[in-house]
mmCIF file of the protein (N, C-alpha, C, O) and its ligand, coordinates in Angstrom:
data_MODEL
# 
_entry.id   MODEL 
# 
loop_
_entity.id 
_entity.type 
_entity.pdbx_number_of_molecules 
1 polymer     1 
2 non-polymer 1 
# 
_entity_poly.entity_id                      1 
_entity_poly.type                           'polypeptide(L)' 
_entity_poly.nstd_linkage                   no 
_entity_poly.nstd_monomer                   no 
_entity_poly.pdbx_seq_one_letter_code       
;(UNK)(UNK)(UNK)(UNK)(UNK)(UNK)(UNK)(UNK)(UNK)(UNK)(UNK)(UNK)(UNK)(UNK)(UNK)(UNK)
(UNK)(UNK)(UNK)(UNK)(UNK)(UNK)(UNK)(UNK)(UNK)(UNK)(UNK)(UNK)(UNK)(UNK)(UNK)(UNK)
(UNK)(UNK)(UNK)(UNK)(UNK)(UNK)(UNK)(UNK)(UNK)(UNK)(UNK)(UNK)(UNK)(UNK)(UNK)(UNK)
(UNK)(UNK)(UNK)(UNK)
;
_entity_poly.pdbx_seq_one_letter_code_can   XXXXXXXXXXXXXXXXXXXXXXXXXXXXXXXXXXXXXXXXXXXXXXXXXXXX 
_entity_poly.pdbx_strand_id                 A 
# 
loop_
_entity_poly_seq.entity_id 
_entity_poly_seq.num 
_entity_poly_seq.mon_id 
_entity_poly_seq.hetero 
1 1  UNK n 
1 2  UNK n 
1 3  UNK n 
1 4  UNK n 
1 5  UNK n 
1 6  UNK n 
1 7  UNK n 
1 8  UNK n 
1 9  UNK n 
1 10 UNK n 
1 11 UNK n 
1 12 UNK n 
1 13 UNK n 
1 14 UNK n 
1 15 UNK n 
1 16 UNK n 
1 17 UNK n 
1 18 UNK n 
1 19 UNK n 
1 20 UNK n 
1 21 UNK n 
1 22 UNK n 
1 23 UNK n 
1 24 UNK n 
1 25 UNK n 
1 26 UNK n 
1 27 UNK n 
1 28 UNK n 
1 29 UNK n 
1 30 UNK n 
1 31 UNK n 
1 32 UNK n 
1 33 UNK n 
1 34 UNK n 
1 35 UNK n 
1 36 UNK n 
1 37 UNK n 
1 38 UNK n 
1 39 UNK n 
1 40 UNK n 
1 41 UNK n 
1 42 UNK n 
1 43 UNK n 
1 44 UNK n 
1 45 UNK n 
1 46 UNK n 
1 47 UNK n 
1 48 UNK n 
1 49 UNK n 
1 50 UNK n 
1 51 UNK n 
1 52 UNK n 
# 
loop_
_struct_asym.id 
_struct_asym.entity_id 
A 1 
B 2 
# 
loop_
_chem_comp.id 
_chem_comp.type 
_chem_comp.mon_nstd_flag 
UNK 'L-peptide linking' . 
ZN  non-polymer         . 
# 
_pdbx_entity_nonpoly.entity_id   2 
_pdbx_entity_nonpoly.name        ? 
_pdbx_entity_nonpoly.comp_id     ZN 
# 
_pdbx_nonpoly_scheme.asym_id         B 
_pdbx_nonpoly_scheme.entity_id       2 
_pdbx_nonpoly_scheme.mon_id          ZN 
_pdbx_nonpoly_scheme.ndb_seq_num     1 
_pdbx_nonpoly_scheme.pdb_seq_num     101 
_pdbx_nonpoly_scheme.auth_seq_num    101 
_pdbx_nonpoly_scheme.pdb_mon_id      ZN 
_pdbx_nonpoly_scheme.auth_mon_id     ZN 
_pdbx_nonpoly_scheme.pdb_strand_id   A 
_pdbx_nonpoly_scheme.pdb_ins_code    . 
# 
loop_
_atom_site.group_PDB 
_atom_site.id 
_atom_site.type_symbol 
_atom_site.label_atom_id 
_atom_site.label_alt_id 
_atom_site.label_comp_id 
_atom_site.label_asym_id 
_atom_site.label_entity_id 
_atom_site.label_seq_id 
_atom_site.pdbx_PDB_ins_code 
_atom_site.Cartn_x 
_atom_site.Cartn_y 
_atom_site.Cartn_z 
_atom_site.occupancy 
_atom_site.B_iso_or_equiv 
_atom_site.pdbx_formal_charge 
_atom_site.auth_seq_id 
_atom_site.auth_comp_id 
_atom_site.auth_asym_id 
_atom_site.auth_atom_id 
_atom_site.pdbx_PDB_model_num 
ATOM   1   N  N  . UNK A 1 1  ? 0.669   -20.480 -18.169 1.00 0.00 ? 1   UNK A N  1 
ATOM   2   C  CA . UNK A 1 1  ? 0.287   -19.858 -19.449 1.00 0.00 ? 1   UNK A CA 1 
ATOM   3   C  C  . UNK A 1 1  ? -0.755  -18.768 -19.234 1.00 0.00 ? 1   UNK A C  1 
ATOM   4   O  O  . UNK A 1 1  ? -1.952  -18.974 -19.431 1.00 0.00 ? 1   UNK A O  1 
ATOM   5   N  N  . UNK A 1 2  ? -0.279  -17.642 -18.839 1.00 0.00 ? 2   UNK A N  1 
ATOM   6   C  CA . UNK A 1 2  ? -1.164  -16.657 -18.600 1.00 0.00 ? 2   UNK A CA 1 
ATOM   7   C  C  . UNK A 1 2  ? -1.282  -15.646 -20.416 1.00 0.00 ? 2   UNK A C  1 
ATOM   8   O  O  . UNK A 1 2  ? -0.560  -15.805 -21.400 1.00 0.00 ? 2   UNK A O  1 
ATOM   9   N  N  . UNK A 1 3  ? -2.382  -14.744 -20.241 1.00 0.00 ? 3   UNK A N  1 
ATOM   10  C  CA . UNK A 1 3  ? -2.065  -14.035 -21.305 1.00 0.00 ? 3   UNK A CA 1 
ATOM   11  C  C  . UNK A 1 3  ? -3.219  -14.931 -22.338 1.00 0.00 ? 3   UNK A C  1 
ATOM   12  O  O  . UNK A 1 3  ? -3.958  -15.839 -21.959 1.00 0.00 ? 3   UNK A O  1 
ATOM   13  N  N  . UNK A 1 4  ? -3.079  -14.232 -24.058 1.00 0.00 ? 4   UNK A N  1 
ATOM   14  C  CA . UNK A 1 4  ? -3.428  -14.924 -24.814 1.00 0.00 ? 4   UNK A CA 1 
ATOM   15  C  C  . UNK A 1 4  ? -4.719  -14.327 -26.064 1.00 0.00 ? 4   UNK A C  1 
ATOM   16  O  O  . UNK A 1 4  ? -5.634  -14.817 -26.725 1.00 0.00 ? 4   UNK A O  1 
ATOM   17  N  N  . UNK A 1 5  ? -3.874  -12.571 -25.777 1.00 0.00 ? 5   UNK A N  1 
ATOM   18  C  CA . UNK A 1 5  ? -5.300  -11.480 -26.013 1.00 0.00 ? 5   UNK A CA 1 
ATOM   19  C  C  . UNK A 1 5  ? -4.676  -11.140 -27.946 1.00 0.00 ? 5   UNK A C  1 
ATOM   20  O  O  . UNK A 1 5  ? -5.216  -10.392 -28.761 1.00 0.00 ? 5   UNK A O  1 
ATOM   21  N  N  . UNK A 1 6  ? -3.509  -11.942 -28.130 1.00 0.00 ? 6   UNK A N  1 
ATOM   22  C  CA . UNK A 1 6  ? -2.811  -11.928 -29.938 1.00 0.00 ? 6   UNK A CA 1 
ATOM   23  C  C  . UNK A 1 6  ? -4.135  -12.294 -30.758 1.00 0.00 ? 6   UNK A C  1 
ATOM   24  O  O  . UNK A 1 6  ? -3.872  -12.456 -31.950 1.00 0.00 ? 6   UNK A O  1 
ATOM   25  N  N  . UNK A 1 7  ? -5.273  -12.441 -30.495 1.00 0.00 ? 7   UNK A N  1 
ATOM   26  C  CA . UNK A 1 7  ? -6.687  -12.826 -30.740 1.00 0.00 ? 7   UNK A CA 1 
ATOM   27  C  C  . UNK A 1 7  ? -7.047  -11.787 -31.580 1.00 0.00 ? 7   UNK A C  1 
ATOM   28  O  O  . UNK A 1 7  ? -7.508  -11.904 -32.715 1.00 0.00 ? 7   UNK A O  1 
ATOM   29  N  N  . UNK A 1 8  ? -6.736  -10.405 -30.763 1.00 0.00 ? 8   UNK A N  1 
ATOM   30  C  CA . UNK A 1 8  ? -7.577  -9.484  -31.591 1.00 0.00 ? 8   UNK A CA 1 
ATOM   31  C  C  . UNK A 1 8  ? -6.967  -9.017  -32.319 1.00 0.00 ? 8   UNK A C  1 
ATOM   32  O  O  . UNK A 1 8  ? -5.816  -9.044  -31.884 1.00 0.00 ? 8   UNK A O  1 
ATOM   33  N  N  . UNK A 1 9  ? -7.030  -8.160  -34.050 1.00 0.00 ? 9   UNK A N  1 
ATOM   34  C  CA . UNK A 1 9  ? -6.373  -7.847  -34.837 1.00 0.00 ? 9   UNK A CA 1 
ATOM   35  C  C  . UNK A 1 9  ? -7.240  -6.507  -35.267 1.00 0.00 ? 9   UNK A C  1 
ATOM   36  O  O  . UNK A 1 9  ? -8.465  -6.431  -35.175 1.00 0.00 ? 9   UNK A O  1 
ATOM   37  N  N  . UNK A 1 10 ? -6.322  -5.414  -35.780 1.00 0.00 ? 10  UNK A N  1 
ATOM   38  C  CA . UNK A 1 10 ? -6.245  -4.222  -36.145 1.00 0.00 ? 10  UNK A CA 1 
ATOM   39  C  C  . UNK A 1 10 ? -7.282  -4.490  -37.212 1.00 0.00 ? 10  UNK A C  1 
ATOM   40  O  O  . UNK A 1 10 ? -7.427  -5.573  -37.779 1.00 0.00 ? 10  UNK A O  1 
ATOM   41  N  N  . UNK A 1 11 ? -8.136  -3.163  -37.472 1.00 0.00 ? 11  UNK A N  1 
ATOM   42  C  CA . UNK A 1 11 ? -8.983  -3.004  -38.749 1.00 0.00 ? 11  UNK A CA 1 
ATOM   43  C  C  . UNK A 1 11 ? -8.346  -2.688  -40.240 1.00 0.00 ? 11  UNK A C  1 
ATOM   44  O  O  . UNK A 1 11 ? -8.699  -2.912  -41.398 1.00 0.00 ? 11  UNK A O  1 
ATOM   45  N  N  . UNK A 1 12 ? -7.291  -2.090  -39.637 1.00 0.00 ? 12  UNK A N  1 
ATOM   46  C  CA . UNK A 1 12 ? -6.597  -1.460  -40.820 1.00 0.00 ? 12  UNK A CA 1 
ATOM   47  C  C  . UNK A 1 12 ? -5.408  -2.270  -40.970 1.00 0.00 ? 12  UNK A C  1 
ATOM   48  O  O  . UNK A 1 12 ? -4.438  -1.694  -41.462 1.00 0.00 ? 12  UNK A O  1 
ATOM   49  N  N  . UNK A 1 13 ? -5.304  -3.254  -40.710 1.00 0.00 ? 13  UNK A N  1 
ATOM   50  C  CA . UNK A 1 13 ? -4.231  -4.464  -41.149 1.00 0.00 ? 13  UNK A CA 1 
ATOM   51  C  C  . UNK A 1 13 ? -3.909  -4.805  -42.405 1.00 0.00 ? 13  UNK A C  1 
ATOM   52  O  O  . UNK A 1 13 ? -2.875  -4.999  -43.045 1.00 0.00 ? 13  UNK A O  1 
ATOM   53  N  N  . UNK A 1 14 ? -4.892  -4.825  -42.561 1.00 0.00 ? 14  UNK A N  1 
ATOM   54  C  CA . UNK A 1 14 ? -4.970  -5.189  -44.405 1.00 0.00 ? 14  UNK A CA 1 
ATOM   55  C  C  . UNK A 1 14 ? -4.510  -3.830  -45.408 1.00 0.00 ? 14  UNK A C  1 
ATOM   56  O  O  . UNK A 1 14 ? -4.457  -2.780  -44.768 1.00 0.00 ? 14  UNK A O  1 
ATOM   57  N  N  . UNK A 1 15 ? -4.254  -3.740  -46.525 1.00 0.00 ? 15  UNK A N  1 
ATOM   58  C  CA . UNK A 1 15 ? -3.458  -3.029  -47.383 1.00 0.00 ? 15  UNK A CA 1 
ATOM   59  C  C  . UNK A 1 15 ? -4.925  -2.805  -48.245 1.00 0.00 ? 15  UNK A C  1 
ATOM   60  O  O  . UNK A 1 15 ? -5.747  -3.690  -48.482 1.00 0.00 ? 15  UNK A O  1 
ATOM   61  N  N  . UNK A 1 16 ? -5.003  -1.525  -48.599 1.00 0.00 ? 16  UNK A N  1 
ATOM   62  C  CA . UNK A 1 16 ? -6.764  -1.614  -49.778 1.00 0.00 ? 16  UNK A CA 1 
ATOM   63  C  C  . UNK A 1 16 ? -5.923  -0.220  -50.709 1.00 0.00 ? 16  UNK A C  1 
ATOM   64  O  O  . UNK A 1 16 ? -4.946  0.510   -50.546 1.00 0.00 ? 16  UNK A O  1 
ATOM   65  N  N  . UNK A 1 17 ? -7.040  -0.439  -51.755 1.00 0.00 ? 17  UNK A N  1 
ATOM   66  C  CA . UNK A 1 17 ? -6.834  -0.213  -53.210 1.00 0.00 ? 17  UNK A CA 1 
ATOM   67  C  C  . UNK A 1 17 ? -7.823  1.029   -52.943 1.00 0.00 ? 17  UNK A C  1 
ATOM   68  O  O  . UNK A 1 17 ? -8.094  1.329   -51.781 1.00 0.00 ? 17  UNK A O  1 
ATOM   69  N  N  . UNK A 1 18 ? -8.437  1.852   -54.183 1.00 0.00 ? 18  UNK A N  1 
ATOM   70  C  CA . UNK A 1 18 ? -9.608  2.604   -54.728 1.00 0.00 ? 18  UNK A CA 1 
ATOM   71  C  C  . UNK A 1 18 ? -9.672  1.548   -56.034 1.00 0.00 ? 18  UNK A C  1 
ATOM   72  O  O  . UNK A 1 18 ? -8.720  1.057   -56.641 1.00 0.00 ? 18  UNK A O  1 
ATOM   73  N  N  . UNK A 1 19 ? -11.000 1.376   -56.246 1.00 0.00 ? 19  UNK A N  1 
ATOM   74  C  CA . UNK A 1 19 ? -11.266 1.193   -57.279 1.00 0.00 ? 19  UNK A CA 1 
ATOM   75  C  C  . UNK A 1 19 ? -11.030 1.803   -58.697 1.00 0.00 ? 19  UNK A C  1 
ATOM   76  O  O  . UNK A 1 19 ? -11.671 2.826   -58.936 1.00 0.00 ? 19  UNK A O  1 
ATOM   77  N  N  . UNK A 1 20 ? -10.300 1.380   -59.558 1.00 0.00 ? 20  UNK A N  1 
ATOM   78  C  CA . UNK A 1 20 ? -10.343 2.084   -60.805 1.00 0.00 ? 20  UNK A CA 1 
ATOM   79  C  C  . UNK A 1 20 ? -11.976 2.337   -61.679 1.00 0.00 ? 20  UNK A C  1 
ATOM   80  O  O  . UNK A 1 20 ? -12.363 3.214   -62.451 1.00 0.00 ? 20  UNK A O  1 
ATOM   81  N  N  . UNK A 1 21 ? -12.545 1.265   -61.180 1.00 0.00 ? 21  UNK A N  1 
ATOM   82  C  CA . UNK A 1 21 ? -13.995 1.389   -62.125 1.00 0.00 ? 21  UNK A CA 1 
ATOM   83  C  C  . UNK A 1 21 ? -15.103 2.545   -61.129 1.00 0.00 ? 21  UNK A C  1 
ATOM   84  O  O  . UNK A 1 21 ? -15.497 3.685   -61.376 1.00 0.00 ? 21  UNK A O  1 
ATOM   85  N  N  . UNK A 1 22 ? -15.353 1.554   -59.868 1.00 0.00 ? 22  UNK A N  1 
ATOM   86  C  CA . UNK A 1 22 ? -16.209 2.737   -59.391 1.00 0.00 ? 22  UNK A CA 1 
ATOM   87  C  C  . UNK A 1 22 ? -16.122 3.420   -58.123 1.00 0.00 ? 22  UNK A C  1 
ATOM   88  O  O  . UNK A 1 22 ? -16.951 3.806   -57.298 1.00 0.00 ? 22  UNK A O  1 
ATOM   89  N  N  . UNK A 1 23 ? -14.507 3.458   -58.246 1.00 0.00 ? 23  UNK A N  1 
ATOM   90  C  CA . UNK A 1 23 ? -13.655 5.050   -57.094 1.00 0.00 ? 23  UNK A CA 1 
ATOM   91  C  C  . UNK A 1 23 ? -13.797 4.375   -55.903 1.00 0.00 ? 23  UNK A C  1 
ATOM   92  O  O  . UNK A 1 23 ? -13.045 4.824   -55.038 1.00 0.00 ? 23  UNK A O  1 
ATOM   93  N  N  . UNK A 1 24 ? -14.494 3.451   -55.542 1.00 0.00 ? 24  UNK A N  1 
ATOM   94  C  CA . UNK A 1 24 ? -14.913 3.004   -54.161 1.00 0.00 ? 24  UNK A CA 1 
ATOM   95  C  C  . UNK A 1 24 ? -13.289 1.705   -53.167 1.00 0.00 ? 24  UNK A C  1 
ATOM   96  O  O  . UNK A 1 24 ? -12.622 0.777   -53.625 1.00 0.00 ? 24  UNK A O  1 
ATOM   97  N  N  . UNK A 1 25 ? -13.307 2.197   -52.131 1.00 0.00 ? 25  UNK A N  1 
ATOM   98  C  CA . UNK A 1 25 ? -12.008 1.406   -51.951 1.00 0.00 ? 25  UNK A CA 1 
ATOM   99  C  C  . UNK A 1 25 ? -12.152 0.055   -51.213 1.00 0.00 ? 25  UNK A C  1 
ATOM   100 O  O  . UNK A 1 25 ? -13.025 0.004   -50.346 1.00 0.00 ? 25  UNK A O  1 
ATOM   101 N  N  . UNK A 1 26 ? -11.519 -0.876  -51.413 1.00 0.00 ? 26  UNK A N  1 
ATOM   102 C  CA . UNK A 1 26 ? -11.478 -1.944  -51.080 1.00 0.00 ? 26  UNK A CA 1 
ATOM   103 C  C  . UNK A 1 26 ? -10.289 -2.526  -50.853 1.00 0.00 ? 26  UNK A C  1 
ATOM   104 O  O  . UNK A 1 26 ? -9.288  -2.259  -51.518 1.00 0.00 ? 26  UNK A O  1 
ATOM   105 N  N  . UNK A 1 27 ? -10.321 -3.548  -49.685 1.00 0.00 ? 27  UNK A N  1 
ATOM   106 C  CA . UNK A 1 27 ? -9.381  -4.328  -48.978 1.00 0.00 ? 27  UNK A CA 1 
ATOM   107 C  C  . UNK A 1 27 ? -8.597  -5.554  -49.867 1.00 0.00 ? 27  UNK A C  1 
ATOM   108 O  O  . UNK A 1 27 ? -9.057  -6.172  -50.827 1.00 0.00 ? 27  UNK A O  1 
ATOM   109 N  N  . UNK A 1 28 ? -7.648  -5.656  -49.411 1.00 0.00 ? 28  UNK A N  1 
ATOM   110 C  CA . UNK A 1 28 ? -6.976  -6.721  -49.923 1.00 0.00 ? 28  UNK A CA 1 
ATOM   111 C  C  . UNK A 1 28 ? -7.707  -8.191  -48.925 1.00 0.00 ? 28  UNK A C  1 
ATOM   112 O  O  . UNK A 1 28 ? -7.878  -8.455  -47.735 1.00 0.00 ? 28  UNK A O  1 
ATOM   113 N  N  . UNK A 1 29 ? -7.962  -8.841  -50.241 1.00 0.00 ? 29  UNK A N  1 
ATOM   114 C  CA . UNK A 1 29 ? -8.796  -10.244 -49.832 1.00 0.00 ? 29  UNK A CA 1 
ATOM   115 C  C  . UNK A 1 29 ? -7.592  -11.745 -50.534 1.00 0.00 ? 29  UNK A C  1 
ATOM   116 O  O  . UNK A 1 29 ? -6.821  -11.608 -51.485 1.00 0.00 ? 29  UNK A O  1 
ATOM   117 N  N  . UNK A 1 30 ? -7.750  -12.801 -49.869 1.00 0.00 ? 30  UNK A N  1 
ATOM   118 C  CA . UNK A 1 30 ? -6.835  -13.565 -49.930 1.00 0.00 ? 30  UNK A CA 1 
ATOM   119 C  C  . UNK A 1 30 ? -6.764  -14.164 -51.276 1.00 0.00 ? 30  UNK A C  1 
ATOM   120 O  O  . UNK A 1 30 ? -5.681  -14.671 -51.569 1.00 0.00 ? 30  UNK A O  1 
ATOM   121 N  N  . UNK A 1 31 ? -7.898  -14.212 -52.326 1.00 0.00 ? 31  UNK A N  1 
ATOM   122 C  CA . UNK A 1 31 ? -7.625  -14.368 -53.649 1.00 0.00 ? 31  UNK A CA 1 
ATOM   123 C  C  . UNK A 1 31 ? -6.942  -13.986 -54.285 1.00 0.00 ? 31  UNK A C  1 
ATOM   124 O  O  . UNK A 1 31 ? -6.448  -14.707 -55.152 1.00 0.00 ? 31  UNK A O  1 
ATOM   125 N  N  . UNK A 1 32 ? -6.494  -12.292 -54.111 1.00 0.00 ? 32  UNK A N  1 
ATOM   126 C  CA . UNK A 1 32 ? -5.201  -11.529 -54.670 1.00 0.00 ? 32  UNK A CA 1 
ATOM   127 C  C  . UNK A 1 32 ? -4.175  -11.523 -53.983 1.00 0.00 ? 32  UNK A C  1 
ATOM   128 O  O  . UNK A 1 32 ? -3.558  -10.491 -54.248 1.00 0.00 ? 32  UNK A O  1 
ATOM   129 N  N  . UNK A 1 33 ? -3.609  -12.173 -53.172 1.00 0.00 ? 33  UNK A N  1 
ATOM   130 C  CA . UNK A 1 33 ? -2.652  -12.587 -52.387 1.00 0.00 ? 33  UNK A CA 1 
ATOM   131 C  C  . UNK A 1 33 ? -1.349  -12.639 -53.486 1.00 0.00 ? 33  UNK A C  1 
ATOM   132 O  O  . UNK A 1 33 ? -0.233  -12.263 -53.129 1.00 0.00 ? 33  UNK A O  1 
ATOM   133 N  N  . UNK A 1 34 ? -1.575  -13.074 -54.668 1.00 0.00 ? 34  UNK A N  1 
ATOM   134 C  CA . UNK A 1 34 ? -0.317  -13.811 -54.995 1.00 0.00 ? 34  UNK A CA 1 
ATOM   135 C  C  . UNK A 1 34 ? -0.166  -12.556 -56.165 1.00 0.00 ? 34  UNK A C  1 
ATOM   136 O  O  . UNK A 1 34 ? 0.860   -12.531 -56.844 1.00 0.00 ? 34  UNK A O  1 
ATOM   137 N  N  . UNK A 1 35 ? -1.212  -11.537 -56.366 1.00 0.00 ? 35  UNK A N  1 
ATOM   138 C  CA . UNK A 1 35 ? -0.651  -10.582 -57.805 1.00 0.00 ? 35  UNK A CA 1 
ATOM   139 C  C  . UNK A 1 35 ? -1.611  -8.697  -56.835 1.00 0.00 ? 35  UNK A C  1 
ATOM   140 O  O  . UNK A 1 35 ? -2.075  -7.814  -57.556 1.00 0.00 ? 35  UNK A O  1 
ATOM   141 N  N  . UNK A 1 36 ? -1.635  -8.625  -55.751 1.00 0.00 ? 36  UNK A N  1 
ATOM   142 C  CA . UNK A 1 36 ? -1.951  -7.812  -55.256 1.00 0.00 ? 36  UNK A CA 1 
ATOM   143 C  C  . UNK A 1 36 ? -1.636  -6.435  -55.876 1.00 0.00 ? 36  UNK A C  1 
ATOM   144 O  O  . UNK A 1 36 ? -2.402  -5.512  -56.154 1.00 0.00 ? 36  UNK A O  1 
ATOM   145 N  N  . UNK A 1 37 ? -0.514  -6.529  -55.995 1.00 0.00 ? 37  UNK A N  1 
ATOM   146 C  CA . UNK A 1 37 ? 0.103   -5.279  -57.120 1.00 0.00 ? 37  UNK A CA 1 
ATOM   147 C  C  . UNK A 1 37 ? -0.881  -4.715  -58.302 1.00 0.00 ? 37  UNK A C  1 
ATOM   148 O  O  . UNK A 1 37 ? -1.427  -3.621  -58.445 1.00 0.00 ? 37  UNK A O  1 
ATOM   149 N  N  . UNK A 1 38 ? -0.881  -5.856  -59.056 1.00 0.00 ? 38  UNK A N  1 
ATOM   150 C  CA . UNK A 1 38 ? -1.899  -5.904  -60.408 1.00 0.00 ? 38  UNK A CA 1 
ATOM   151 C  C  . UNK A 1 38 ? -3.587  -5.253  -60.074 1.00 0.00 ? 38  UNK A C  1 
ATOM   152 O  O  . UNK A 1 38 ? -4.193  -4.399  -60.723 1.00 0.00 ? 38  UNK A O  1 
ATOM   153 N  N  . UNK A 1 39 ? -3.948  -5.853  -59.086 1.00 0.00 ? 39  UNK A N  1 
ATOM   154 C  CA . UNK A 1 39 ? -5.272  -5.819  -58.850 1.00 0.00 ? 39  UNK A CA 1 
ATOM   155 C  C  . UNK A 1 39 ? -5.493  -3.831  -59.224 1.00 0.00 ? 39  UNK A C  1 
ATOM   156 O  O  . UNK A 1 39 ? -4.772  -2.861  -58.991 1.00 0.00 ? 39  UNK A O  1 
ATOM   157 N  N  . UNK A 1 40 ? -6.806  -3.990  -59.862 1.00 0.00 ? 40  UNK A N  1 
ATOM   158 C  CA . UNK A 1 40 ? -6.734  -2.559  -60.015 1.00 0.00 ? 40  UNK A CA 1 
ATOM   159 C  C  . UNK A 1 40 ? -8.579  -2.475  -59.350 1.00 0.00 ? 40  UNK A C  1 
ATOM   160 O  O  . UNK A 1 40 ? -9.075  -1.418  -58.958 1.00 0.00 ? 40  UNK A O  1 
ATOM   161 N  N  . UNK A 1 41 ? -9.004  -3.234  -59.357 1.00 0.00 ? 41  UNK A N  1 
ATOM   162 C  CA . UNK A 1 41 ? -10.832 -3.661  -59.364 1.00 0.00 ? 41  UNK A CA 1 
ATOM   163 C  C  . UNK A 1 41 ? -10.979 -4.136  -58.315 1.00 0.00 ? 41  UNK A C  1 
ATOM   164 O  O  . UNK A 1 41 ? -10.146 -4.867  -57.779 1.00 0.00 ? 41  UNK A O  1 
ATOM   165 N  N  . UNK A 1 42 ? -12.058 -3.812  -57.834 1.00 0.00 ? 42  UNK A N  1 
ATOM   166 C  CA . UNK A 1 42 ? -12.869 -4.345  -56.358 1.00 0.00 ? 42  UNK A CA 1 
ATOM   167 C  C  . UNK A 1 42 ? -13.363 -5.320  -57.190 1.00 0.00 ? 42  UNK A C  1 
ATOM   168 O  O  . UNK A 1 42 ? -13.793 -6.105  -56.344 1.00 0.00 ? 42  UNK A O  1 
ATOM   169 N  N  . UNK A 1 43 ? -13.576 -5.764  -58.132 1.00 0.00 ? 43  UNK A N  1 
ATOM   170 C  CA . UNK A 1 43 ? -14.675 -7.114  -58.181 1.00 0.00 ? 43  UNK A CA 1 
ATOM   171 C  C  . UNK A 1 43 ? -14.368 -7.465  -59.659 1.00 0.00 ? 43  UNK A C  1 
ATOM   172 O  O  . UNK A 1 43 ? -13.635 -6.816  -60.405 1.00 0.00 ? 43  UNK A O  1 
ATOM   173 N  N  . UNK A 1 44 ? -15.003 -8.521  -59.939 1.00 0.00 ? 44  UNK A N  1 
ATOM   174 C  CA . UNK A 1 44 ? -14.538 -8.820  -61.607 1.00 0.00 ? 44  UNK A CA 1 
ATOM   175 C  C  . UNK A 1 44 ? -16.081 -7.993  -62.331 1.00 0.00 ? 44  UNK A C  1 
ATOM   176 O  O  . UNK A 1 44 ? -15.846 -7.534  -63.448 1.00 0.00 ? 44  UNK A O  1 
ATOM   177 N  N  . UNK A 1 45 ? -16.947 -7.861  -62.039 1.00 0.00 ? 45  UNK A N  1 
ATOM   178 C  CA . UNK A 1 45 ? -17.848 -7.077  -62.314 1.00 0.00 ? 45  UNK A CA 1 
ATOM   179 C  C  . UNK A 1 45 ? -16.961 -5.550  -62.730 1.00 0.00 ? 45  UNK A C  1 
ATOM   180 O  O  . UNK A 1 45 ? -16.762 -5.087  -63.853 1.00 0.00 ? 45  UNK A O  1 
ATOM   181 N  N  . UNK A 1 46 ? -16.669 -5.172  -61.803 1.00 0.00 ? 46  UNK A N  1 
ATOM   182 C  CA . UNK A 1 46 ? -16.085 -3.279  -62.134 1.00 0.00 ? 46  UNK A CA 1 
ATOM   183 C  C  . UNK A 1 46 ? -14.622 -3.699  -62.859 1.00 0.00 ? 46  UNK A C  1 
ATOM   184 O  O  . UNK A 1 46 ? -13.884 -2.753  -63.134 1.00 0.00 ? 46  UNK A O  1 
ATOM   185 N  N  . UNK A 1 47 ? -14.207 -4.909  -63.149 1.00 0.00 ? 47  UNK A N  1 
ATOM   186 C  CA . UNK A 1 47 ? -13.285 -5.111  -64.114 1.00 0.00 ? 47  UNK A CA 1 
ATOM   187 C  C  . UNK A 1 47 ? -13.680 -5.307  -65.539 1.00 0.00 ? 47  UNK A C  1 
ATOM   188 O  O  . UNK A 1 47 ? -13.251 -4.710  -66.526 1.00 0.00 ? 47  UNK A O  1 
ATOM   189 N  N  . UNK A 1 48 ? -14.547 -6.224  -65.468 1.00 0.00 ? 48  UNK A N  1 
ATOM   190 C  CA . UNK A 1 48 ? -15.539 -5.773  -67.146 1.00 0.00 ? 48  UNK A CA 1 
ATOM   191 C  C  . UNK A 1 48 ? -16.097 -4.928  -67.454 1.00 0.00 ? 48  UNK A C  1 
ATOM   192 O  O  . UNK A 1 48 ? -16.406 -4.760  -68.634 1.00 0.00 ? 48  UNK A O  1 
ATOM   193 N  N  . UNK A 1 49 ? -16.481 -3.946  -66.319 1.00 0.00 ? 49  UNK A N  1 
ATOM   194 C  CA . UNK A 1 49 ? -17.458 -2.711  -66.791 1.00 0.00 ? 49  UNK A CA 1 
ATOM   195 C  C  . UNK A 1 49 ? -16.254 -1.749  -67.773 1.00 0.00 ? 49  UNK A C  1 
ATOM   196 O  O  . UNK A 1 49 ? -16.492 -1.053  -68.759 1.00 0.00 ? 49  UNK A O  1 
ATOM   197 N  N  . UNK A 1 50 ? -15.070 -1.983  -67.168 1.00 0.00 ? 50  UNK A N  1 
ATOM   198 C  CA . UNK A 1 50 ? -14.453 -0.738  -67.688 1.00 0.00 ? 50  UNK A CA 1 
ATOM   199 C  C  . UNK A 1 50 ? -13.966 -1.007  -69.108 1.00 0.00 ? 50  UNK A C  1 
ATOM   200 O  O  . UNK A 1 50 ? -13.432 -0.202  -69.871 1.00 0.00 ? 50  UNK A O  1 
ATOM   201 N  N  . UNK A 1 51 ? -14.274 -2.388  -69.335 1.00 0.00 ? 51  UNK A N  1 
ATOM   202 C  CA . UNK A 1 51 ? -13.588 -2.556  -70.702 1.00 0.00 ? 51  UNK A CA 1 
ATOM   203 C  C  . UNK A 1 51 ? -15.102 -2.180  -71.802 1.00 0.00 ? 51  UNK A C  1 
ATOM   204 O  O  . UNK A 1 51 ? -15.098 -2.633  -72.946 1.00 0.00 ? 51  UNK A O  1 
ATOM   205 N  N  . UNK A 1 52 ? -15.750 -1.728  -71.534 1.00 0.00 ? 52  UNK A N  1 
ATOM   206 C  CA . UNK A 1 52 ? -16.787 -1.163  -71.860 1.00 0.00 ? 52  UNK A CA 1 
ATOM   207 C  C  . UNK A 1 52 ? -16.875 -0.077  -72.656 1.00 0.00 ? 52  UNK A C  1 
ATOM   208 O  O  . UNK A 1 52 ? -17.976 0.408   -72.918 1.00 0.00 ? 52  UNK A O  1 
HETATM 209 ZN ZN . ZN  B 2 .  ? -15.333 -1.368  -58.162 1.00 0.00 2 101 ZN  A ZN 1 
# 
């Protein structure tokens, strides 16, 4: 069993958004896993701000 370097993973692996509230972009995190599409907000904070 030689080998065994599948350890390290790419930075840019993950799929990311811009924020609709404050332009800033962010990664897909495993909470939005199941509606990733939908997600429009880095945080539930910049999701209430906008209903503001
Ligand atoms: Zn935001």
């Amino acid at each position: 069993m030689a080998g065994g370097t599948g350890k390290m993973r790419r930075k840019g692996d993950l799929p990311s958004k811009i924020c609709a509230a404050c332009g800033l972009p962010f990664a897909w995190r495993k909470k939005w896993a199941r509606d990733w599409d939908a997600v429009k907000f880095c945080s539930d904070r910049c999701r209430s701000a906008k209903a503001a």
